[in-house]
C-alpha positions in Angstrom: -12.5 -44.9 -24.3 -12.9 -45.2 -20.6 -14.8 -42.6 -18.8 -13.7 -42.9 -15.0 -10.0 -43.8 -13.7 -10.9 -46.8 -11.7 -11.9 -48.2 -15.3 -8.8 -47.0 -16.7 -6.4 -48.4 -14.2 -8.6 -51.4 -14.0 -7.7 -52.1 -17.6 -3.9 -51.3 -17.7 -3.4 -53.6 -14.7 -4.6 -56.0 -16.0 -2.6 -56.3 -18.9 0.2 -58.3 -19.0 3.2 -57.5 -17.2 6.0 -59.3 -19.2 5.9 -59.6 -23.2 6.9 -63.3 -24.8 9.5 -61.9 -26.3 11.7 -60.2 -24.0 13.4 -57.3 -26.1 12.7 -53.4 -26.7 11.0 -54.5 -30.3 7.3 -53.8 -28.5 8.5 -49.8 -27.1 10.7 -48.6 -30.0 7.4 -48.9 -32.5 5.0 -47.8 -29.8 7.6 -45.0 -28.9 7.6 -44.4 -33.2 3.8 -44.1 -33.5 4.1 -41.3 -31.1 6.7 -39.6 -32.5 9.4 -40.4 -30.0 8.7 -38.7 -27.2 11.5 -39.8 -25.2 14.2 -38.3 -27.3 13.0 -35.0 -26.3 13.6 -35.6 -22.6 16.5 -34.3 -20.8 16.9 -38.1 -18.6 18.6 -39.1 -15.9 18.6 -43.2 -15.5 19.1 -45.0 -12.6 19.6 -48.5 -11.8 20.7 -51.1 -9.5 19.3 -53.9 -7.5 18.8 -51.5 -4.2 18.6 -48.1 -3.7 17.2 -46.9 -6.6 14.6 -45.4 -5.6 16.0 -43.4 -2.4 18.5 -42.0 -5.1 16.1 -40.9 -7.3 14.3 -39.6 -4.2 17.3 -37.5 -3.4 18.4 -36.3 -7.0 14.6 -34.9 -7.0 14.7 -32.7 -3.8 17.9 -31.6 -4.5 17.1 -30.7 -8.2 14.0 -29.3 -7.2 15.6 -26.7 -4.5 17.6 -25.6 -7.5 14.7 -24.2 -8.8 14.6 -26.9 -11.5 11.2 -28.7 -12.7 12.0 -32.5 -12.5 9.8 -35.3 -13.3 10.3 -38.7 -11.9 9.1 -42.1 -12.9 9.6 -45.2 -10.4 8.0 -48.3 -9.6 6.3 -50.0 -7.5 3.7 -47.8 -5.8 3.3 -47.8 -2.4 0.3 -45.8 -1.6 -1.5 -45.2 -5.1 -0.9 -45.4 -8.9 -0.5 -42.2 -9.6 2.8 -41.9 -7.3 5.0 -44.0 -10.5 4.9 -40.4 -12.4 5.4 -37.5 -10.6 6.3 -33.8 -11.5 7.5 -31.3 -9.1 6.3 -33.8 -6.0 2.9 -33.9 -7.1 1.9 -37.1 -8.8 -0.1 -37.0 -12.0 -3.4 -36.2 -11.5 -6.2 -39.4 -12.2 -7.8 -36.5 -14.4 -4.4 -36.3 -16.6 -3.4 -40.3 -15.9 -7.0 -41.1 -17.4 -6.3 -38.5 -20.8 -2.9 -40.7 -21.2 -4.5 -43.8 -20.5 -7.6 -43.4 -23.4 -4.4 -41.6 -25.4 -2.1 -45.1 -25.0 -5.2 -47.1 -25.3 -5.4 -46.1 -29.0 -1.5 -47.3 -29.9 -2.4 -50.4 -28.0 -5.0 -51.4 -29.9 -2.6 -50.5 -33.3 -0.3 -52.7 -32.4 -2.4 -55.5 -31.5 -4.1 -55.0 -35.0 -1.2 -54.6 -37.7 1.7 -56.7 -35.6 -0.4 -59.5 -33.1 1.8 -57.8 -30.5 0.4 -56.8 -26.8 2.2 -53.8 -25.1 2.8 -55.1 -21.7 1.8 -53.3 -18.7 5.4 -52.0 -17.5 5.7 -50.6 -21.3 2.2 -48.9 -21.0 2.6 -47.0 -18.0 6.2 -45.5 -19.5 4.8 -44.9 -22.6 2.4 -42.9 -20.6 5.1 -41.0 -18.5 7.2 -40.0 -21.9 3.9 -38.4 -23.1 3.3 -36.8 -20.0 6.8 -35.3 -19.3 7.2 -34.1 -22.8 3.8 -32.0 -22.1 5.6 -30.2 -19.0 7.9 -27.6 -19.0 10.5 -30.0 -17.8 14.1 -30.1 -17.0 15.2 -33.0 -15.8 13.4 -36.3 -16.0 14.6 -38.8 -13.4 14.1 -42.5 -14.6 14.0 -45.8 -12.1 14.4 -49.1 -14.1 12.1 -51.6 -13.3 14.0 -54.6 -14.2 17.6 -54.9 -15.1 18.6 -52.4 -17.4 19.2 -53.8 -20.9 15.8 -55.1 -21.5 13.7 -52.8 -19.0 11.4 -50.4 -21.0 12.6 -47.0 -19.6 16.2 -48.3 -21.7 14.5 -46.5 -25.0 15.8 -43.4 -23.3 19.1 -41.6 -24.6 19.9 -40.5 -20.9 22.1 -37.2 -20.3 24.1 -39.3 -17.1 23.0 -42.8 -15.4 23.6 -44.4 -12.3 24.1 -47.8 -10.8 23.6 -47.9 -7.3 23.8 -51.7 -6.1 24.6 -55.4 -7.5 23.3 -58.1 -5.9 21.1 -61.7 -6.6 17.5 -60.5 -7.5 15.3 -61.7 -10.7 17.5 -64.2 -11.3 15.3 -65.7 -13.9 15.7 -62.9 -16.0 18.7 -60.7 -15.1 21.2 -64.2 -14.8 22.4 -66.3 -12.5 25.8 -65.0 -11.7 26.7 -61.4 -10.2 28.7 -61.0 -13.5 25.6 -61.3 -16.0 23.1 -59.2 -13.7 26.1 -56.6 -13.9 25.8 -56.8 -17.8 22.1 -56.5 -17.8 22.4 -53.4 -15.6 25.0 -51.7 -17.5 22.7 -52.2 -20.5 21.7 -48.1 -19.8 25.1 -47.0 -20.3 24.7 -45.8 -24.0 27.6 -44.3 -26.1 29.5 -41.6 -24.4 27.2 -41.4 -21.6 28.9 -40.9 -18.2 28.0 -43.8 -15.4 28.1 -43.0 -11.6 28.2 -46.2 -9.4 28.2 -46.9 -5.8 29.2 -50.5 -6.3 32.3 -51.4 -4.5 32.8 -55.2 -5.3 36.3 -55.0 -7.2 35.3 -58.1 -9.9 32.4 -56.4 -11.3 34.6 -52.8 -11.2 36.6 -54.7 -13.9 33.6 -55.1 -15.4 32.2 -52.0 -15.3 35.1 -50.7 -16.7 35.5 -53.2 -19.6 32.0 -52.2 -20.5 32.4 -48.0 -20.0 35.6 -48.1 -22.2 34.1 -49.9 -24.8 31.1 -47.5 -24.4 33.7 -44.3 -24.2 31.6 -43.5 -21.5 33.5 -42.0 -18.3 32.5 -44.0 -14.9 32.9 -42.6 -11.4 32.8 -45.0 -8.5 31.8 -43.9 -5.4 34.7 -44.1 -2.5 34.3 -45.0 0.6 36.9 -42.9 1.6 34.7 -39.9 0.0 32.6 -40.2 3.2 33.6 -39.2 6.5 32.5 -38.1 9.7 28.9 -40.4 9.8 26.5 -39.9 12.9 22.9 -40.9 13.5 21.2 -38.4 15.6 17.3 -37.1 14.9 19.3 -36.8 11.3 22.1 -38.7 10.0 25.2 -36.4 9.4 28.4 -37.1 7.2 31.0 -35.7 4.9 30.8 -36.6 1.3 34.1 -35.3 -0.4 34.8 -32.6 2.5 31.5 -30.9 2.7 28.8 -31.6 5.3 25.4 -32.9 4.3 22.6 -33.9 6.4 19.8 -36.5 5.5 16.1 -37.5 7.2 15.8 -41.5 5.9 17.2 -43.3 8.3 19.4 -46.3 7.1 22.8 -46.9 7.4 22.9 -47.5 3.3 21.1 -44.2 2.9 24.5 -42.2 3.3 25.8 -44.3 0.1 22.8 -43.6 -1.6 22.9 -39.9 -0.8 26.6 -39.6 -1.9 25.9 -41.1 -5.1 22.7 -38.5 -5.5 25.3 -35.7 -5.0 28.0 -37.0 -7.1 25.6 -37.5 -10.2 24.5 -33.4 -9.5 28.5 -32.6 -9.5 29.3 -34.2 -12.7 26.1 -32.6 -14.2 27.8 -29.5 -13.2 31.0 -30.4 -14.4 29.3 -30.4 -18.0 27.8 -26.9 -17.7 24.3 -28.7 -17.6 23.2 -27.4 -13.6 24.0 -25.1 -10.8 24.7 -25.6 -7.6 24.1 -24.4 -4.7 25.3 -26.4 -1.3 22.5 -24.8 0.6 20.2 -26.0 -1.4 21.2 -29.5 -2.0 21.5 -29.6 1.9 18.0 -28.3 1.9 16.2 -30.9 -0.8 18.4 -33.7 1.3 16.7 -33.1 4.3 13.2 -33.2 2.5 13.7 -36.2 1.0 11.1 -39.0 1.7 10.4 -42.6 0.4 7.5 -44.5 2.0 8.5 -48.3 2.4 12.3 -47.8 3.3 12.9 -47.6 6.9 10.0 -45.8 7.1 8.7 -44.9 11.2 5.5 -44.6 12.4 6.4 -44.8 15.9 8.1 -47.6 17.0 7.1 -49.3 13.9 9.5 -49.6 11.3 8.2 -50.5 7.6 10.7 -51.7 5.4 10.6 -53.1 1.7 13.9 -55.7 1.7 13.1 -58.4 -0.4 16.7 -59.8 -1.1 19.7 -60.8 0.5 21.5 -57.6 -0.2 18.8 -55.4 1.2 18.0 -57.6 4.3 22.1 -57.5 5.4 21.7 -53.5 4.9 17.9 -53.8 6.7 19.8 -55.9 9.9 23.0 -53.4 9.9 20.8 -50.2 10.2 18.5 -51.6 12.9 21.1 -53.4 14.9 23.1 -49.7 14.7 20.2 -47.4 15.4 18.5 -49.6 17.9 20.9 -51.6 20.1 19.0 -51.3 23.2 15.6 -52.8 21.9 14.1 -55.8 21.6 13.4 -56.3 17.8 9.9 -57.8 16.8 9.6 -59.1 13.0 6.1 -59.1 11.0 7.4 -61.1 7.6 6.0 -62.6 4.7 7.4 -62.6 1.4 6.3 -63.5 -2.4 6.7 -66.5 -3.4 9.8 -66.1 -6.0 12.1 -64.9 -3.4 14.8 -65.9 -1.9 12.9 -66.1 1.7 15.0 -69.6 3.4 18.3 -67.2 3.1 16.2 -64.2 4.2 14.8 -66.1 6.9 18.3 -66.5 8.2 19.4 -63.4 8.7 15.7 -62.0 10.3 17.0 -64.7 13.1 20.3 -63.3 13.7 18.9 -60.0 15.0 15.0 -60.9 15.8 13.4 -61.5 19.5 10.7 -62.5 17.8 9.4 -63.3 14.2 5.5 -63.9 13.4 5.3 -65.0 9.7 2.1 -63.6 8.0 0.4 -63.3 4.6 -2.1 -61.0 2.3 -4.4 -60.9 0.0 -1.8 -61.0 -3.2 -1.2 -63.6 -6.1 2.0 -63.9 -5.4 2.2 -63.9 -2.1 3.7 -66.8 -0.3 1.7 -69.1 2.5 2.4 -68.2 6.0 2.8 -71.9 7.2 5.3 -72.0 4.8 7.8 -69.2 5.8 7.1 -70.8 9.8 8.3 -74.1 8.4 11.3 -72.5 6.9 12.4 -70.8 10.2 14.5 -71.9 13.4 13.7 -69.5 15.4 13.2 -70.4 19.0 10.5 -67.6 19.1 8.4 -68.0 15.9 4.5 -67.0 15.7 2.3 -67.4 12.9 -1.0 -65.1 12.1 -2.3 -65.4 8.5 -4.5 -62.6 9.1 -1.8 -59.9 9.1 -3.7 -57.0 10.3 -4.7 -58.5 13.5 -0.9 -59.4 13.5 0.0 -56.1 13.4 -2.8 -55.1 16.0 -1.3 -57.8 18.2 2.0 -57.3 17.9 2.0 -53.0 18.2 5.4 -52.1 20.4 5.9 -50.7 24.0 8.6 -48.2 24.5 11.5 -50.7 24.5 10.4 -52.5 21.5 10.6 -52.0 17.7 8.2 -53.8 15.4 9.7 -54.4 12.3 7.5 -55.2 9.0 9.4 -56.4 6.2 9.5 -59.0 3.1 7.7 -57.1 -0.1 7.2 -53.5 -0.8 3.6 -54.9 -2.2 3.4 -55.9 1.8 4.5 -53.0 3.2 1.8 -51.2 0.6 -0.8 -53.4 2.2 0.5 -52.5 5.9 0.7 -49.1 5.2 -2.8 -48.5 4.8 -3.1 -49.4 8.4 -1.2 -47.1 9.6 -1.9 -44.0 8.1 
């Protein structure tokens, strides 16, 4: 038993994050010791390679405006460990995470005993959130794969709707090599009969999708570009999503997709009799909706997580839209099993300057390596990355953008606020 929750977190991070065996073998007898919990909960699962989280960001406010209690569970954290579960925007409290932690501690130690299996870390903490939700009065649990989909823990789940925002090269070493088998992974969370909202637009892996969602009998709606209408960035971005006017705070140009596929997933849970809705109020929980580490401001400082190819295209569109008239300074480092030479590449094509950096972090890759990598005419290097930061903090006509890892933009975070 632990007694504090520094000692409790201390021990579940420091369990290990993958299994050897990489199926659902380890969560379906955890999840059978304790009684399946997560048959009970009303989910909603969504996954993709980018934009996850904003959506689930998005479905909460609007859900919660309803009047509806809604738990969510996403990963990483960006400011503390608590923020991976949350119920009615408060994140569980370390008095409750440390009653779930002792509570999980006991089916760890059961299955290490009668099986010789470990429980990885990813499996603990959503074992943790199943137990935690099914003690709320809940009504909607909101789900953010980690990993893929097939294979990811939260896929013990037998979701009410899911959602696949993006596809694009990320994990490569587990999800597959090819567009085509990180598809497959993804659509692992589409179960029997289960309706699939997508925003992915790529018409190859649409024959996919629907190969898969047939076979499944589950209907599929695909966000259309057409759907949205009328975009313009002010203080808040305004568009048109099938004819009616929204309004969201993120800034992004991707966050307009993301939005639309928040309110598409609410219409077709209203289309089954399962919410409703209220424009107001969706309009409402839009333009409340946060998530630290994406295009987040603090000034003229712009923190953003983009770790892969897709994300730094949609990182360079938004900035080079929103902020054609500044000169753009880069703070980058990234870990070191990303794909940072063809993220390097496009940082130049809309940098003035890049300074490579790097943290305190396991994986974290060498600055002199990332400076090695680049081009750039106007490269810097600082491996202390706060005094990088201190150095490089923007006059009126400049934007300082950090970017490479959301465990980076965790560690430059703390700096700002």
């Amino acid at each position: 038993m632990f007694n504090t929750i520094n000692e409790g977190i201390t021990w579940i991070e420091s369990v290990k994050k993958f299994g050897d065996k990489l199926d659902l073998s380890r969560m379906v007898l955890a999840c059978k010791l304790l009684g399946n919990p997560e048959q009970q909960l009303p989910v909603i699962h969504v996954a993709g390679t980018n934009g996850k989280g904003s959506t689930v960001s998005y479905l909460k406010y609007m859900l919660l405006e309803q009047g509806y209690n809604v738990g969510t569970y996403t990963s990483p954290y960006i400011v503390h460990f608590n923020e991976r579960i949350n119920y009615n925007d408060s994140d569980i409290t370390s008095k409750d995470l440390l009653l779930y932690i002792n509570k999980i501690k006991v089916i760890h130690d059961q299955v290490w005993a009668d099986h010789n299996e470990i429980i990885t870390f990813f499996e603990l903490v959503t074992l943790i959130s199943f137990m935690y939700f099914n003690d709320q009065d809940i009504d909607f649990a909101i789900y953010e794969v980690g990993l893929g989909g097939s294979l990811d823990a939260t896929n013990v789940v037998t979701p009410l709707i899911t959602a696949i925002t993006t596809i694009s090269y990320d994990h490569m070493g587990v999800l597959g090599d090819t567009l085509e088998d990180i598809s497959l992974n993804k659509l692992g969370i589409v179960k029997q009969n289960t309706p699939l909202v997508t925003s992915v637009s790529n018409k190859e892996l649409l024959e996919i999708f629907k190969t898969y969602t047939n076979k499944k009998q589950s209907q599929m709606t695909v966000i259309n570009d057409k759907d949205i209408t009328n975009v313009e960035y002010n203080s808040h971005t305004n568009f048109k999503y099938k004819d009616t006017d929204y309004s969201i705070s993120l800034i992004g140009t991707h966050q307009v997709k993301n939005a639309s596929l928040a309110i598409e997933l609410l219409y077709q849970l209203e289309s089954k009799n399962l919410i409703e809705l209220n424009k107001d109020q969706m309009n409402k929980g839009l333009l409340k909706t946060n998530w630290p580490g994406r295009m987040e401001r603090f000034g003229n400082i712009i923190l953003d997580g983009a770790h892969n190819i897709e994300a730094v295209n949609a990182l360079k569109d938004s900035i080079t839209t929103l902020y054609p008239n500044k000169t753009i300074n880069i703070l980058y480092t990234s870990m070191i099993d990303k794909e940072y030479f063809d993220i390097i590449k496009v940082l130049e094509t809309f940098s003035d300057k890049i300074t490579f950096t790097q943290f305190d972090y396991p994986r974290c890759e060498m600055a002199q390596t990332l400076f090695n990598v680049s081009s750039h005419n106007n490269k810097h290097m600082n491996v202390h990355s706060y005094e990088a930061l201190e150095q490089l903090k923007p006059g009126k006509d400049e934007i300082l953008l950090v970017t490479g890892s959301l465990y980076f933009i965790s560690h430059i975070r703390k700096a700002l606020v």
